[in-house]
C-alpha beads as a LAMMPS data file, in Angstrom:
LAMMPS data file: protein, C-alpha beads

172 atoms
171 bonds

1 atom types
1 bond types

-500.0 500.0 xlo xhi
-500.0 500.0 ylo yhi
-500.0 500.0 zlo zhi

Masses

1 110.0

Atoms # bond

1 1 1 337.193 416.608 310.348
2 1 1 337.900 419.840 307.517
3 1 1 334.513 420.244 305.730
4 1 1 335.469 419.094 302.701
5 1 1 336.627 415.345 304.557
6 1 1 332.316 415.832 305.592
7 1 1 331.711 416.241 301.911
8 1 1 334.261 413.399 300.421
9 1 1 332.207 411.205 303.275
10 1 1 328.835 412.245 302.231
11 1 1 329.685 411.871 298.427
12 1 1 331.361 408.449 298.903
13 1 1 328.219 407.598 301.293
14 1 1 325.886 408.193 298.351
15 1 1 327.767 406.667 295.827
16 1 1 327.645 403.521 297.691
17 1 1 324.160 403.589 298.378
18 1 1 323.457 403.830 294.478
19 1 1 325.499 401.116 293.691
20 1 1 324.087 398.925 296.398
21 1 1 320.374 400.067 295.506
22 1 1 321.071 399.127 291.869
23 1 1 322.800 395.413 292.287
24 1 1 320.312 394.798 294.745
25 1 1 317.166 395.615 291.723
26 1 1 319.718 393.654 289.191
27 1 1 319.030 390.611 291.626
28 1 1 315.326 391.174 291.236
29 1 1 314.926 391.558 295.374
30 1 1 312.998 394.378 297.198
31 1 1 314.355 395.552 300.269
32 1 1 312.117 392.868 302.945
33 1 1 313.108 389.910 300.433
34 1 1 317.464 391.473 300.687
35 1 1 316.995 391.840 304.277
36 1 1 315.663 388.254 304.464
37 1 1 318.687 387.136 302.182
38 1 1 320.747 388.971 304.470
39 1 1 319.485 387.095 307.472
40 1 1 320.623 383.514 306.387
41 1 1 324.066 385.069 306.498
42 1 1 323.981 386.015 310.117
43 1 1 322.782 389.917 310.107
44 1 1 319.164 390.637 310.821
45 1 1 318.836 394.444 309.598
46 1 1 315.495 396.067 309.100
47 1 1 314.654 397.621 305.647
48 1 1 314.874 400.469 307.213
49 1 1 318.275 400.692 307.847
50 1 1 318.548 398.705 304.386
51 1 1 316.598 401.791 302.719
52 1 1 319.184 404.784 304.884
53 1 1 322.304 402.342 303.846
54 1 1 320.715 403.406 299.682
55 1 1 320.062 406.679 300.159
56 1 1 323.495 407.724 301.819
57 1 1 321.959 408.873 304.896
58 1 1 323.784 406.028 306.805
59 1 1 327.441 405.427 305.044
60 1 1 327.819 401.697 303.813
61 1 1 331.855 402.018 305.183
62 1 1 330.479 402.585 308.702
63 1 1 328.302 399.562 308.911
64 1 1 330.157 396.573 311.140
65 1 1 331.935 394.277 308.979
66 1 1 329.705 391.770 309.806
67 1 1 327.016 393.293 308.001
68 1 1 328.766 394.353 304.816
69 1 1 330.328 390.808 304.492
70 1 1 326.163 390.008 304.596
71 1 1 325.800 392.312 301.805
72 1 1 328.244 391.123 300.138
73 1 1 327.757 387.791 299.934
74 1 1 324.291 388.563 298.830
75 1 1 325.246 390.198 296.242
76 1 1 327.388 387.421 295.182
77 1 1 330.500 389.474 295.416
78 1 1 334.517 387.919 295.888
79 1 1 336.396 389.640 298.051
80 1 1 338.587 391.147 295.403
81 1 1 335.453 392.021 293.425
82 1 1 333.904 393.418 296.435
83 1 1 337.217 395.878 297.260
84 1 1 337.580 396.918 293.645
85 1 1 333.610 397.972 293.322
86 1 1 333.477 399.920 296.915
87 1 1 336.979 400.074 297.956
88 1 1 335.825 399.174 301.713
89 1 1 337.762 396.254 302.861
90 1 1 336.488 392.317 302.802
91 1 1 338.404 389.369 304.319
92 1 1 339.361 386.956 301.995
93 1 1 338.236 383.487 301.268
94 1 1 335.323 384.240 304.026
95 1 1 333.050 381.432 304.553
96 1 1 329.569 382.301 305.088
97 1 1 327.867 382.798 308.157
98 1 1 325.551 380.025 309.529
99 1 1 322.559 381.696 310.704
100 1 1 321.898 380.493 314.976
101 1 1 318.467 381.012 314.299
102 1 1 316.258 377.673 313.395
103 1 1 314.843 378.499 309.915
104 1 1 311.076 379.673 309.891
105 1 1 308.532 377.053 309.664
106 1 1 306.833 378.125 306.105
107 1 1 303.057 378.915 306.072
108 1 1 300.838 376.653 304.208
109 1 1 300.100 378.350 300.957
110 1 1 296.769 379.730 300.465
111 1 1 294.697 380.021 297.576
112 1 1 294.726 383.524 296.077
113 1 1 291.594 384.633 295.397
114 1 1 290.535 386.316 291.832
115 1 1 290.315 389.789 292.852
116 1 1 293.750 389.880 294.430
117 1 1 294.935 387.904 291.881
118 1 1 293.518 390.783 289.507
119 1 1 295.006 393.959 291.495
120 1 1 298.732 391.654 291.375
121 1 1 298.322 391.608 287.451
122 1 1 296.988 395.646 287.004
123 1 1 299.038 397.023 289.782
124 1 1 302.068 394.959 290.440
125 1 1 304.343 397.427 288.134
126 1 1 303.560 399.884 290.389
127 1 1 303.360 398.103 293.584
128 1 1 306.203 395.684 293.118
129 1 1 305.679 393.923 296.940
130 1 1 302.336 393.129 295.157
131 1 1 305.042 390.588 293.241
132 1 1 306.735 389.574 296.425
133 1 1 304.945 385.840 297.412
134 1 1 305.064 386.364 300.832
135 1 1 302.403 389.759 300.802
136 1 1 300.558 387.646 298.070
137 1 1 300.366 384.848 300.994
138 1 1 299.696 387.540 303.737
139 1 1 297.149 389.633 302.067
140 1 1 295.279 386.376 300.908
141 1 1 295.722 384.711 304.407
142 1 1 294.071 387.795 306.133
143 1 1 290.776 387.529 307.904
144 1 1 288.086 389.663 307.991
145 1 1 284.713 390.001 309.456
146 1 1 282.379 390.632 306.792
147 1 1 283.977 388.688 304.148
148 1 1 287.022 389.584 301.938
149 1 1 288.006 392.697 299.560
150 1 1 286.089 391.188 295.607
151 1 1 287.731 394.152 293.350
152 1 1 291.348 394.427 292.572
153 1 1 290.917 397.737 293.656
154 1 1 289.845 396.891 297.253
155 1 1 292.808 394.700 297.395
156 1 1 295.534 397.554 296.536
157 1 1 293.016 399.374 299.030
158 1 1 294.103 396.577 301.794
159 1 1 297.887 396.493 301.106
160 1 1 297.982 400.532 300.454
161 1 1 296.605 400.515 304.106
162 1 1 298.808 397.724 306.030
163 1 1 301.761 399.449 304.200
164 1 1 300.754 403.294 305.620
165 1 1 300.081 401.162 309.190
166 1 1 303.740 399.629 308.849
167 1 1 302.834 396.088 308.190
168 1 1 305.817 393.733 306.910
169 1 1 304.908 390.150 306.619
170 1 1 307.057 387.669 307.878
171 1 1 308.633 389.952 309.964
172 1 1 308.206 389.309 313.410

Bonds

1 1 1 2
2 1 2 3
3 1 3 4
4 1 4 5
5 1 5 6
6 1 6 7
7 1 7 8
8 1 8 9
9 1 9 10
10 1 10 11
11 1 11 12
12 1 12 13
13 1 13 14
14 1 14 15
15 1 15 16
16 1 16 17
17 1 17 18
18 1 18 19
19 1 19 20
20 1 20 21
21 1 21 22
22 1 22 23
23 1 23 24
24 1 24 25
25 1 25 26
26 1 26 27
27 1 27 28
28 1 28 29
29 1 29 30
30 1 30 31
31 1 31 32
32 1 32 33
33 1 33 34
34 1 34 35
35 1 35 36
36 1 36 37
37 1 37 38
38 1 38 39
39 1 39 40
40 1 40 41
41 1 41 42
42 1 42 43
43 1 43 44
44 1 44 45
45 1 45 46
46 1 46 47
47 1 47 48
48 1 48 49
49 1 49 50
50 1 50 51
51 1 51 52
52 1 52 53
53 1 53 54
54 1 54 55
55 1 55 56
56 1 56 57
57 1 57 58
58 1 58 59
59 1 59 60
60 1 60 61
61 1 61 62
62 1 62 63
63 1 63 64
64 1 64 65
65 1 65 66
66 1 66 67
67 1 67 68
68 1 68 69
69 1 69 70
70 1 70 71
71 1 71 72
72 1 72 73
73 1 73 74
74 1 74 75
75 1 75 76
76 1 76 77
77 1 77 78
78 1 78 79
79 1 79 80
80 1 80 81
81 1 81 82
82 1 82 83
83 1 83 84
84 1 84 85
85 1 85 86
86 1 86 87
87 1 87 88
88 1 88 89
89 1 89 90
90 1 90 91
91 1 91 92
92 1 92 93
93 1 93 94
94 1 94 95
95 1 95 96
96 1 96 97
97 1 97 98
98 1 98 99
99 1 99 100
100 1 100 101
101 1 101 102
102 1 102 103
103 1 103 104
104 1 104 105
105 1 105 106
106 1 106 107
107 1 107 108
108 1 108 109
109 1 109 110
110 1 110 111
111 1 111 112
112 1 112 113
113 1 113 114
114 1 114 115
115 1 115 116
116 1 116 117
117 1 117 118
118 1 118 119
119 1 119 120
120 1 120 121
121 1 121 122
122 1 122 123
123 1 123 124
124 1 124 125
125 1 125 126
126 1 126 127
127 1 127 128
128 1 128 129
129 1 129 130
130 1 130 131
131 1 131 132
132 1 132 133
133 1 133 134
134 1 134 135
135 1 135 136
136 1 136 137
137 1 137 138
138 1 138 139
139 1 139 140
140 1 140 141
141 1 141 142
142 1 142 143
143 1 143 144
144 1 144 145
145 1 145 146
146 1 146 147
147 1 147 148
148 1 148 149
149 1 149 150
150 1 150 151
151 1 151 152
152 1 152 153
153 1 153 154
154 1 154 155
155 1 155 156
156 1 156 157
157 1 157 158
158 1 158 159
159 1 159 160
160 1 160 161
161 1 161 162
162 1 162 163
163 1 163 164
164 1 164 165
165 1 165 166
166 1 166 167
167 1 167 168
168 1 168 169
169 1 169 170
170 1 170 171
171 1 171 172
């Protein structure tokens, strides 16, 4: 391929990756909560790949087709609609795809305690999994030795630190 086929490819793999980043915040989902979407249409991806797929590192035309008709139904895209926003191809009249996994069992919700509620309320703009129900549940489910984190700030000092340590909840 010339160089300037590499650069079309890179561009276009970019472009797509903005556009999928932004429909994907117009739906009001972070990337564990789209990959999670993603997964009751068949594809388990990680955020990871989720996060590449944005920045253009990893071009949205050469994921399977299995995986874009995911997205795509996430996004709540018709085939048509689909084509004429990315110009990738999408089957038509595609029926989506029944997960073969048995759904997870939810956890029993769990009080939130003050402080975290707190650090969700001062530092959720910033910290937008702070939002996301299932860290609320995690971080307020998690067990300590000597008792639990009293300050918002010692909360966004216990999900600052299971984030750095690679901690997504609900992932298994």
């Amino acid at each position: 391929m010339s160089a300037d086929g590499m650069a079309d490819m890179d561009r276009r793999a970019t472009e797509h990756g903005e556009w999928l980043k932004e429909k994907r915040l117009d739906l009001g989902l972070n990337r564990p909560a789209f990959v999670s979407e993603m997964s009751k249409h068949g594809q388990d991806i990680t955020p990871d790949y989720l996060n590449k797929l944005e920045r253009g590192t990893a071009a949205l035309s050469r994921a399977s087709l299995d995986v874009r008709e995911a997205i795509r139904l996430v996004l709540g895209y018709t085939a048509d609609d689909w084509h004429n926003a990315t110009g990738l191809y999408a089957p038509t009249d595609t029926p989506p795809v029944a997960s073969t996994k048995p759904p997870p069992t939810p956890a029993p919700e769990v009080q939130l305690p003050q402080g975290l509620q707190d650090a969700i309320t001062l530092y959720g703009k910033r910290f937008s999994d702070l939002n996301d129900p299932v860290w609320q549940q995690y971080l307020a489910g998690f067990r300590w030795r000597d008792g639990e984190p009293e300050d918002p700030e010692a909360w966004l000092d216990l999900y600052r630190d299971l984030t750095r340590a690679g901690v997504v909840p609900g992932s298994n």
